[in-house]
C-alpha positions in Angstrom: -15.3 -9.2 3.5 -11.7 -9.3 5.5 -8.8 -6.5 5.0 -7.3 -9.4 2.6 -10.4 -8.7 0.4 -10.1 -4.6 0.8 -6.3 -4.8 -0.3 -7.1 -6.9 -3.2 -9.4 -4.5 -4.8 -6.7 -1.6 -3.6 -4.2 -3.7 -6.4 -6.1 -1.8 -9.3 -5.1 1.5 -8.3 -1.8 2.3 -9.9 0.8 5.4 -8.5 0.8 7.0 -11.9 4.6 7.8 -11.7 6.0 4.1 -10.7 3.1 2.4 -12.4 2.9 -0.1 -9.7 0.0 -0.9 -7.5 0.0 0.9 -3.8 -0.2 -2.2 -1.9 3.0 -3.3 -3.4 4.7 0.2 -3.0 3.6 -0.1 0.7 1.6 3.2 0.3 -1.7 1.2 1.9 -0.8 2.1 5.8 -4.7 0.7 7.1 -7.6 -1.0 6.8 -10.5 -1.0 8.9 -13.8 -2.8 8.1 -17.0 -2.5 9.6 -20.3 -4.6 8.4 -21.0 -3.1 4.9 -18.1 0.1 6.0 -14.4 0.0 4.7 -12.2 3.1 6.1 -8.7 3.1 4.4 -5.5 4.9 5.0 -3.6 5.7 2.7 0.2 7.6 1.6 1.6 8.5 -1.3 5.2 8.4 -2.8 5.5 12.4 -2.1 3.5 15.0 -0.4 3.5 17.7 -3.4 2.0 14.5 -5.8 -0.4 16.9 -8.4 -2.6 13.9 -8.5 -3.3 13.0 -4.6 -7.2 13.4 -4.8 -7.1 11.3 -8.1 -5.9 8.3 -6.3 -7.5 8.9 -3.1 -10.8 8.7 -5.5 -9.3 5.9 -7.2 -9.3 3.9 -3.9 -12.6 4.9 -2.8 -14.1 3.5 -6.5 -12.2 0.6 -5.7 -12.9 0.0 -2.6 -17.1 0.6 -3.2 -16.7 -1.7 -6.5 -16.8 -4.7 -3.9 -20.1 -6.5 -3.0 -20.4 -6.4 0.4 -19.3 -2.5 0.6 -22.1 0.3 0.8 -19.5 3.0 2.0 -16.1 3.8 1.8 -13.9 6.7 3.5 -10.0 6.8 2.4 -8.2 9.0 4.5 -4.4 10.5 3.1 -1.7 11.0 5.8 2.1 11.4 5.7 2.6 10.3 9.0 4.4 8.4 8.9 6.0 9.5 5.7 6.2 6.6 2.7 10.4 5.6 2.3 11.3 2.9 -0.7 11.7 0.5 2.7 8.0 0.3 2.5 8.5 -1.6 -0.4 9.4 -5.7 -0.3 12.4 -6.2 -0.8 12.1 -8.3 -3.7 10.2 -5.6 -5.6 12.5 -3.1 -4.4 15.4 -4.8 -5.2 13.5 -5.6 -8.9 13.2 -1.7 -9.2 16.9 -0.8 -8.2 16.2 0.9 -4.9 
């Protein structure tokens, strides 16, 4: 299992607002994986988002849905905080930002 593999599974889990994946919004910061262990870290769009421990969650039932994973931890920060630059600049320019 690689990072690659991690941010693969991290596709399925949709910001609810932009309905696009977080690794594409750029919200997926890092990736650690240890043996059978995954820590993530993770932003979102905005800080006041009323859904935050939803997608944490999500990621975390992602992230466990893969074989070789026996425990996850998904950790939220702001630091630095997410900008639309985040974003490639295909999809950006796609989405008008």
């Amino acid at each position: 299992m690689t990072e690659k593999d991690v941010r693969k599974a991290l596709k399925t889990v949709k910001d609810p607002e932009l309905n696009i994946d977080l690794v594409t919004l750029g919200l997926v910061y890092d990736i650690e994986v240890h043996d059978a262990s995954v820590q993530a870290v993770i932003s979102l769009t905005s800080p006041m988002c009323p859904v935050a421990g939803q997608i944490v969650e999500d990621c975390r039932i992602a992230i466990l849905a893969m074989d070789e994973v026996d425990e996850a931890d998904v950790q939220l920060t702001f630091d630095p905080p997410w900008t639309p630059e985040r974003i490639s600049p295909l999809i950006r320019s796609s989405l008008g930002l």
